[in-house]
N, C-alpha and C positions, 0 to 999 in steps of 0.2 A: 186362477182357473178361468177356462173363457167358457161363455155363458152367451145362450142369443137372446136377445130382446125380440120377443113374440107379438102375435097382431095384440091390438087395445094394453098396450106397452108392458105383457106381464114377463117376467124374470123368473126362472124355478133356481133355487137352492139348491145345489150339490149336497144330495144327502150326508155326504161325508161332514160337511159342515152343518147341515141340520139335527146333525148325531153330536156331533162335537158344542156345539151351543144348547142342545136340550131345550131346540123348538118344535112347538107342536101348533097343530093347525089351529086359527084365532089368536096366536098370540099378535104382538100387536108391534112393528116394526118402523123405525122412526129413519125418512130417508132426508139426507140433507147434500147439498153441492157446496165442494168446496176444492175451489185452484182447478175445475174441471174435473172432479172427481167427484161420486156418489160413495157416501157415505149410509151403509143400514147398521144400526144399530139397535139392538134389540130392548124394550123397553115395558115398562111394568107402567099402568095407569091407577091412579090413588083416585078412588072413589071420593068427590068431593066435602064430603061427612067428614071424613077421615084426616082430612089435610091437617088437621090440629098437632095430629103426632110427630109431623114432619117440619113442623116449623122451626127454625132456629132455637128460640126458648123452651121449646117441650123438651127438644133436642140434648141442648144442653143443662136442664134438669135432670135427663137420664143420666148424663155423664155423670156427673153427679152421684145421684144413685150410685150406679157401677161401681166408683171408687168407694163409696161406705160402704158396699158389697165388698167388695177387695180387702178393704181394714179391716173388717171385720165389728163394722158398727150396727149393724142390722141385727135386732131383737127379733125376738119370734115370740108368740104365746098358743097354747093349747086349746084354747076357750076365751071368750069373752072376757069373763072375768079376770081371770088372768092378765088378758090386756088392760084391760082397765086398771088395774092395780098398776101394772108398768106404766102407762101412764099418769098416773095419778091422780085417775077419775073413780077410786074403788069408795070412793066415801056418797058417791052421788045417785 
């Protein structure tokens, strides 16, 4: 698609491809050059609080999870007590 470069260098988006990527105005768009090519890429920003979920380790505890989700290792309890008894804190 050709596209002009506007005064104060701004670029519009062919709605067809703002339709087809499901952007909306504020999202947040990551431009890079590469071999003489601009690269947008559309991109999600992780509130810095947050970054703990996204780390390799947390990461790969979910994995984890998931697959004793998968087997079928994952208890459930109705109440408290109940858990506790599966754990085997019902004495305390």
């Amino acid at each position: 698609m050709l596209v002009e470069l506007k005064q104060k260098s701004q670029v519009t988006i062919p709605s067809e491809l703002v339709k087809k990527l499901k952007l909306k105005p504020g999202d947040k768009l990551e431009i890079e050059e590469k071999d003489g090519c601009l690269i947008i890429t559309p991109v999600e920003v992780i509130p810095r609080a947050q970054m703990w979920f996204y780390s390799k380790e947390w990461q790969a505890d979910e994995q984890k999870v998931e697959q004793q989700i998968r087997e079928g290792r994952v208890k459930t309890a109705k109440n408290k007590d109940e858990l506790f008894k599966g754990l085997g804190l019902d004495e305390i």
